[in-house]
C-alpha positions as CSV (number, residue, x, y, z in Angstrom):
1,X,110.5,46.7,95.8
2,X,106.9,45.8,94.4
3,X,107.2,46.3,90.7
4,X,103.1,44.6,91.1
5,X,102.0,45.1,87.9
6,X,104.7,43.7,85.6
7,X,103.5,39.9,84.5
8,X,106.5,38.7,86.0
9,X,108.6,39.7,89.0
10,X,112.6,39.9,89.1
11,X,114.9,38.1,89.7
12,X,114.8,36.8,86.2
13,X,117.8,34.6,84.6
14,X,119.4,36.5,81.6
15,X,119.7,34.8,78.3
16,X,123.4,34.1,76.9
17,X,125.1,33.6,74.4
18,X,128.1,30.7,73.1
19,X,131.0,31.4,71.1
20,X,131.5,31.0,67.4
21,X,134.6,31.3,65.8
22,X,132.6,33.3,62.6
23,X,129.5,35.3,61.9
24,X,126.6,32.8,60.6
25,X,125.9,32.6,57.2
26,X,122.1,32.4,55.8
27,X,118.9,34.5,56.5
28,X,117.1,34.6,59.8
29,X,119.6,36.4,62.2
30,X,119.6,39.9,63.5
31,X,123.1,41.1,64.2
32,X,124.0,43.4,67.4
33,X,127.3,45.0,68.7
34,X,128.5,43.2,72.1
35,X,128.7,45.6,74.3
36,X,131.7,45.6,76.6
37,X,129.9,46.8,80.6
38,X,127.8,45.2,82.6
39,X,124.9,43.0,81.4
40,X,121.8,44.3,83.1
41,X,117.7,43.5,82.9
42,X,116.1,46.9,84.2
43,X,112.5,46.2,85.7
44,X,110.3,49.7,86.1
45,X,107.0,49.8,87.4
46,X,106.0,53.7,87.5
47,X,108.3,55.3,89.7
48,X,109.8,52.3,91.0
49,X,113.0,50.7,88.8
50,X,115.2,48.2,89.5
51,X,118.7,47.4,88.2
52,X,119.2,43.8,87.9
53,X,122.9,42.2,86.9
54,X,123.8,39.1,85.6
55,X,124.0,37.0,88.9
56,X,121.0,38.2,89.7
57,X,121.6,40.9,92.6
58,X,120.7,44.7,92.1
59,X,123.2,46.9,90.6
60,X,121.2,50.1,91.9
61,X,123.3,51.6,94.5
62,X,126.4,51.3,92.5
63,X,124.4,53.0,89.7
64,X,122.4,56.1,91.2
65,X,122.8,58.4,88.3
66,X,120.8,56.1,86.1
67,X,117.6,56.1,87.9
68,X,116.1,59.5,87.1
69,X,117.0,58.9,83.2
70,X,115.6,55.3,83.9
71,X,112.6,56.3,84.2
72,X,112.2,59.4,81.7
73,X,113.1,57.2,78.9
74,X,111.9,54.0,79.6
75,X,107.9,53.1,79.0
76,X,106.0,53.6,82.3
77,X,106.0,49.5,82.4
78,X,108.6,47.1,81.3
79,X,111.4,44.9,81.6
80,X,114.4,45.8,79.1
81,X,117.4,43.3,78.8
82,X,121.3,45.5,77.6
83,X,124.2,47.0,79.0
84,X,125.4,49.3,81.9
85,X,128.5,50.9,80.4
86,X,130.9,54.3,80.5
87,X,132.2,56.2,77.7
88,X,135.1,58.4,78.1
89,X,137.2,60.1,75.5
90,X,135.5,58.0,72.7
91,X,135.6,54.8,73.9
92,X,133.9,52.1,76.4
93,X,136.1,52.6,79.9
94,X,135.5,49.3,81.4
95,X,138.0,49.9,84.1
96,X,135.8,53.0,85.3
97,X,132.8,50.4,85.8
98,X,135.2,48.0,88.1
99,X,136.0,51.0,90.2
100,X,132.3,51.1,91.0
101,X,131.8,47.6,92.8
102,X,132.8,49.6,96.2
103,X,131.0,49.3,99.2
104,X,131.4,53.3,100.2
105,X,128.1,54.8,99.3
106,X,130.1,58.2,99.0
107,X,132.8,57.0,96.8
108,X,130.1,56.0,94.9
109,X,128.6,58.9,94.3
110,X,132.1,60.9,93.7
111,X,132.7,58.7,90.6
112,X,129.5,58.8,89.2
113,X,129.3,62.5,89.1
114,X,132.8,62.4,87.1
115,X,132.3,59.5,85.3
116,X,128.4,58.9,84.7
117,X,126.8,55.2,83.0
118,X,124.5,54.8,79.9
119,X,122.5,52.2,79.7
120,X,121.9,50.9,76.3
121,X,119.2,48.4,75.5
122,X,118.8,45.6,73.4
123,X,115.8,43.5,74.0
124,X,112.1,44.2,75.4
125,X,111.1,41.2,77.4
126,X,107.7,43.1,78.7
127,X,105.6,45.9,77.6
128,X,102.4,47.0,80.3
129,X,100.7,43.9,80.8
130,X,102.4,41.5,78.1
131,X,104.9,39.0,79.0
132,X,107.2,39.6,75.6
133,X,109.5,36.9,76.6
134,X,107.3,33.7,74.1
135,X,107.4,36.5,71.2
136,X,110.3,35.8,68.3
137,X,113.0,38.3,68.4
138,X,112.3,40.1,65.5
139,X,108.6,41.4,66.5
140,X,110.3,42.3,70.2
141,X,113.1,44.3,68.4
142,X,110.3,46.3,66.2
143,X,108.3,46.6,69.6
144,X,111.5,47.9,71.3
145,X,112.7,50.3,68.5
146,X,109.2,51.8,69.0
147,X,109.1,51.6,72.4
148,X,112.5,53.8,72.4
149,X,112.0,56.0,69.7
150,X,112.0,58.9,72.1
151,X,115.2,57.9,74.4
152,X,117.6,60.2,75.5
153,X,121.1,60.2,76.7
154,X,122.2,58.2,78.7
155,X,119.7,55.7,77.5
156,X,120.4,54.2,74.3
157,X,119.0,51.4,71.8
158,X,121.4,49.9,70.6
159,X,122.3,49.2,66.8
160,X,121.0,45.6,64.9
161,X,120.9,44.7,61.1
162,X,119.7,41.9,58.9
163,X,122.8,42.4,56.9
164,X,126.2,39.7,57.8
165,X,128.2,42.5,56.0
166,X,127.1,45.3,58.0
167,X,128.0,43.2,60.9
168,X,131.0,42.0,59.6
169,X,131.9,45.5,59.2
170,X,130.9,46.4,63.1
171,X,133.5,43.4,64.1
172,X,136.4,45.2,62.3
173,X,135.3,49.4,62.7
174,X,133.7,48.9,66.4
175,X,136.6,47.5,68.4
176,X,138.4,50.6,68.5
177,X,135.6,52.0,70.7
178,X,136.1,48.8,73.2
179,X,133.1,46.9,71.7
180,X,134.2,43.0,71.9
181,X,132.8,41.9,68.8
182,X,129.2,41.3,67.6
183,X,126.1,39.0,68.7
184,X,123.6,37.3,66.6
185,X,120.7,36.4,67.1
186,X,117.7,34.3,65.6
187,X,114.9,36.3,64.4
188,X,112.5,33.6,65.1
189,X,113.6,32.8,68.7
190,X,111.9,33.7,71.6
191,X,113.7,34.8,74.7
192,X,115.2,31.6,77.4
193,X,116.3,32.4,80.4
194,X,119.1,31.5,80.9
195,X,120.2,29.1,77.6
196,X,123.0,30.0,75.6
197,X,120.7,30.8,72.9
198,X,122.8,33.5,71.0
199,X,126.0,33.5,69.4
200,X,129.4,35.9,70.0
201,X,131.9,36.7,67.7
202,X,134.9,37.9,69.6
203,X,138.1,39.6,68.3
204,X,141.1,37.2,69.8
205,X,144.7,37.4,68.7
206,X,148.0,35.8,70.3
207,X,150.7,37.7,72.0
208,X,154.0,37.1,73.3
209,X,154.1,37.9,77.1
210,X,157.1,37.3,79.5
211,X,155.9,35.0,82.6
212,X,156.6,36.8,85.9
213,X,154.6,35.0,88.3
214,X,151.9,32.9,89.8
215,X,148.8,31.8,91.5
216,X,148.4,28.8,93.7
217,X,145.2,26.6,92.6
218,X,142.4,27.5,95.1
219,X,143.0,24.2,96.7
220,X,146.3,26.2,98.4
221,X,149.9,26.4,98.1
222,X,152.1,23.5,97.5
223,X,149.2,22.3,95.5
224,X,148.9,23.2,91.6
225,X,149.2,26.3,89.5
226,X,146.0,28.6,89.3
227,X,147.3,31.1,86.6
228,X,150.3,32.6,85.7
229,X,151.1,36.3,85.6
230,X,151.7,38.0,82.6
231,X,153.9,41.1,81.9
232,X,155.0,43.2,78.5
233,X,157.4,45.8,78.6
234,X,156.8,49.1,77.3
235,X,159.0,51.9,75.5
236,X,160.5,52.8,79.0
237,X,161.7,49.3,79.8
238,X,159.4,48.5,82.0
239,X,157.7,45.4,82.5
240,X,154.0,45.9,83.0
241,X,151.8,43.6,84.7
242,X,149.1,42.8,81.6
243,X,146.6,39.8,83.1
244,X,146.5,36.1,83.9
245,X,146.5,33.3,81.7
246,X,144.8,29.9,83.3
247,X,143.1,27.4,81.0
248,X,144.6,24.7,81.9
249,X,143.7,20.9,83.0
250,X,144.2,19.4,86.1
251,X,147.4,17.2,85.0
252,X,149.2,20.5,83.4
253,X,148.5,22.1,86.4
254,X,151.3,19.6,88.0
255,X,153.3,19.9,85.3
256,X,153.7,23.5,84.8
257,X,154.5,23.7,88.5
258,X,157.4,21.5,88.1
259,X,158.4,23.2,84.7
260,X,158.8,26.4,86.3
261,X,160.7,25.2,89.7
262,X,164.0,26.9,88.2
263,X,162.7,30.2,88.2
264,X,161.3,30.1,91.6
265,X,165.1,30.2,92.9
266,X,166.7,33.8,93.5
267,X,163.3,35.0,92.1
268,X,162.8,38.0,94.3
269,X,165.8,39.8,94.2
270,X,165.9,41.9,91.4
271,X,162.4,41.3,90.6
272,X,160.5,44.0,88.2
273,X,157.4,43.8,90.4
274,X,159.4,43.7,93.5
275,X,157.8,47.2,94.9
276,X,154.5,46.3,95.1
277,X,155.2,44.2,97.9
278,X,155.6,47.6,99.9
279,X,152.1,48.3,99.4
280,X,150.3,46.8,102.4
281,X,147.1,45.1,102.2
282,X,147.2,46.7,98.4
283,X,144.7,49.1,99.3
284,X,146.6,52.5,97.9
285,X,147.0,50.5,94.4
286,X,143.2,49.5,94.5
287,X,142.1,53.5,95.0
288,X,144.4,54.3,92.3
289,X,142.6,52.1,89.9
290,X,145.9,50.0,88.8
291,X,146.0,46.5,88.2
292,X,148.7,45.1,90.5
293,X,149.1,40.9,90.6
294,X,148.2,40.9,94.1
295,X,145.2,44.0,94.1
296,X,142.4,42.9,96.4
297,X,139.1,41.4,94.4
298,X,136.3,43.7,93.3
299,X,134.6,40.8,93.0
300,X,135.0,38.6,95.7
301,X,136.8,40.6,98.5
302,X,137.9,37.1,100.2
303,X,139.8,35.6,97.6
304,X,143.3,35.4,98.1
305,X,145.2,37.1,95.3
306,X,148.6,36.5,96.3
307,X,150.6,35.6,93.9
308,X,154.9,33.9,93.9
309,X,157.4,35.5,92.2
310,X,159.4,33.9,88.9
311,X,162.7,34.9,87.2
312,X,161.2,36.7,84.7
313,X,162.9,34.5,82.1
314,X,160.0,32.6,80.4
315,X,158.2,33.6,77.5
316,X,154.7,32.3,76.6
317,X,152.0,32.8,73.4
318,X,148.4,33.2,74.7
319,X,145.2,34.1,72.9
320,X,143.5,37.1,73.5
321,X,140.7,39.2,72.4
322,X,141.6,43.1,73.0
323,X,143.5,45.1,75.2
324,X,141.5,47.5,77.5
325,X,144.1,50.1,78.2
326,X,147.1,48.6,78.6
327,X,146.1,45.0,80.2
328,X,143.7,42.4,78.2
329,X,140.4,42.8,78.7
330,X,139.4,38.9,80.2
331,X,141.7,36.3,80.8
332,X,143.7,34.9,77.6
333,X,144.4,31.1,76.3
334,X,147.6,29.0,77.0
335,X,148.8,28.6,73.4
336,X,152.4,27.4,74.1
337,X,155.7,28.1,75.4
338,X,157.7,30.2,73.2
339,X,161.5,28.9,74.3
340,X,163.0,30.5,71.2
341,X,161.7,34.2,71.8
342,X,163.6,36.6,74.6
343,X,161.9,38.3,77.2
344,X,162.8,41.7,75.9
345,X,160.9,41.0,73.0
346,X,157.6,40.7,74.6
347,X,156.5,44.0,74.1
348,X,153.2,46.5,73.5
349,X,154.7,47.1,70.1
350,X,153.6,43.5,69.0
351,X,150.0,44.2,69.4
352,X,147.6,44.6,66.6
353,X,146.4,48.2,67.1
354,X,143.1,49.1,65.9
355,X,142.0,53.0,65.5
356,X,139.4,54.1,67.7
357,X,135.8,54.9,66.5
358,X,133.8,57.7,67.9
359,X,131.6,56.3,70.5
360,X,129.6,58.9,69.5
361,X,128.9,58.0,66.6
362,X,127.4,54.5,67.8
363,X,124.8,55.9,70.5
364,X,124.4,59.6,70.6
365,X,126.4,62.2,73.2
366,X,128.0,61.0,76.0
């Protein structure tokens, strides 16, 4: 693809942004909601656009509904940094986005007409000839704001402020939408590639969750724990398989192993998770959509998810940020064991529930 008459050409290294456990305090910063999708810099030269993600490879072909609204909205020449994401029923479905990483063109297509992307924008890094990227943040958010005055759905600009307390109030009223919190950002900065030059507020929380399982370290079996596997049981009993926990150095690795030798013995019989086992190669649980301990990779479709049963008789407190459906949405924080708590009581009940806001109400129709 040409894109010839943009002053620069893709790939181009997105800039990121480091954690902070609070919103800053003082003048200078423009506030954002983070967006929970896919980060993505679109390039479009006239009729040609490209869809560039976060490790640099084109995002295009998983994405064909965006194209045409691509380039009705978007200035005849540019490069705009934001978000691919899908909103369903009032709120960000990142789960419908996973689905899409699929190499079959026509699957592809099928979920796109029943579950089409936005893309919303938040940063204008060129404009016809000028490279924006050397500009301070706050001229290239007036520039974009102008730029998209006229967008439609599903291209959005996204919301900013100068105010903390508007932002702070984002943080709390957003996350029932499945936003992940709120990014600042220096009004005075210029864009860097690739520099963790912004900051992210997250929501994170702890949680009780029964241990059901593991990974071996990438190094192979017999070696050290990767992650363990994570369940909570809902009103029916039943012990759902919620996500991974697996910050961990290399010495606790050893010692978690050793820890949980016990419950490797007698651990399949009887084993809540038992049945997935029958599901060969875990292809019928992948086209389903559900999140099964050993479900193939999106993401790397050679890494080997298999994972070794434990009694499920282990109870530990992990950090986490929100749920997305009913799993957490990224990977949660060892905290610590929890020897005094039961099994039984790790359940959804527990969880901080915050109401949903109208997605609507954040970026137009969807």
């Amino acid at each position: 693809m040409p894109l010839d008459r943009l002053p620069f050409a893709p790939p181009l290294e997105p800039m990121l942004a480091k954690a902070s456990a609070a919103l800053p305090d003082g003048e200078g910063w423009l506030y954002e909601p983070k967006w929970d999708g896919f980060r993505a810099i679109v390039f479009r030269d006239g009729d040609e656009v490209l869809i560039q993600s976060r490790d640099l490879k084109p995002l295009d072909r998983y994405f064909p509904e965006l194209a045409a609204p691509l380039r009705a909205s978007l200035p005849e020449r540019c490069v705009v940094d934001g978000e691919v994401v899908i909103a369903a029923d009032g709120a960000l479905q990142f789960e419908a986005l996973l689905l899409r990483i699929h190499p079959a063109a026509s699957r592809v297509k099928m979920l796109a007409e029943g579950s089409p992307a936005s893309f919303v924008a938040w940063d204008l890094l060129a404009l016809d000839g000028d490279d924006l990227r050397g500009v301070p943040q706050g001229e290239r958010r007036a520039r974009l704001e102008a730029a998209f005055a006229a967008v439609a759905p599903p291209v959005h600009l996204t919301p900013a402020t100068h105010d903390r307390a508007l932002a702070a109030d984002w943080f709390d009223r957003f996350e029932g939408a499945g936003l992940d919190g709120v990014v600042a950002k220096r009004l005075d900065a210029p864009y860097q590639p690739g520099k963790r030059a912004m900051l992210k507020i997250k929501h994170q929380r702890t949680a009780d969750c029964v241990v059901a399982g593991f990974r071996w370290h990438k190094n192979g079996p017999g070696t050290h724990v990767g992650s363990l596997l994570l369940g909570l049981f809902d009103d029916d009993g039943k012990l759902n398989h919620v996500g991974i926990t697996s910050s961990f150095t290399w010495d606790r690795r050893a010692s978690i192993l050793e820890e949980l030798a016990p419950l490797r013995v007698n651990a399949v019989e009887g084993h809540p998770w038992r049945e997935w086992a029958e599901w060969a190669g875990w292809g019928d649980a992948e086209a389903s959509g559900q999140r099964l301990p050993g479900a193939t990779s999106r993401w790397n479709r050679g890494k080997d998810l298999s994972w070794e049963p434990l009694r499920a008789e282990r109870v530990v407190e992990v950090a986490y940020d929100h749920l997305q459906g009913s799993r957490f949405r990224h990977a949660t924080t060892f905290v610590r064991w929890r020897l005094d708590k039961r099994p039984s009581d790790c359940r959804y009940d527990q969880l901080e529930e915050t109401a949903a806001f109208e997605i609507a109400r954040i970026f137009g129709s969807t």
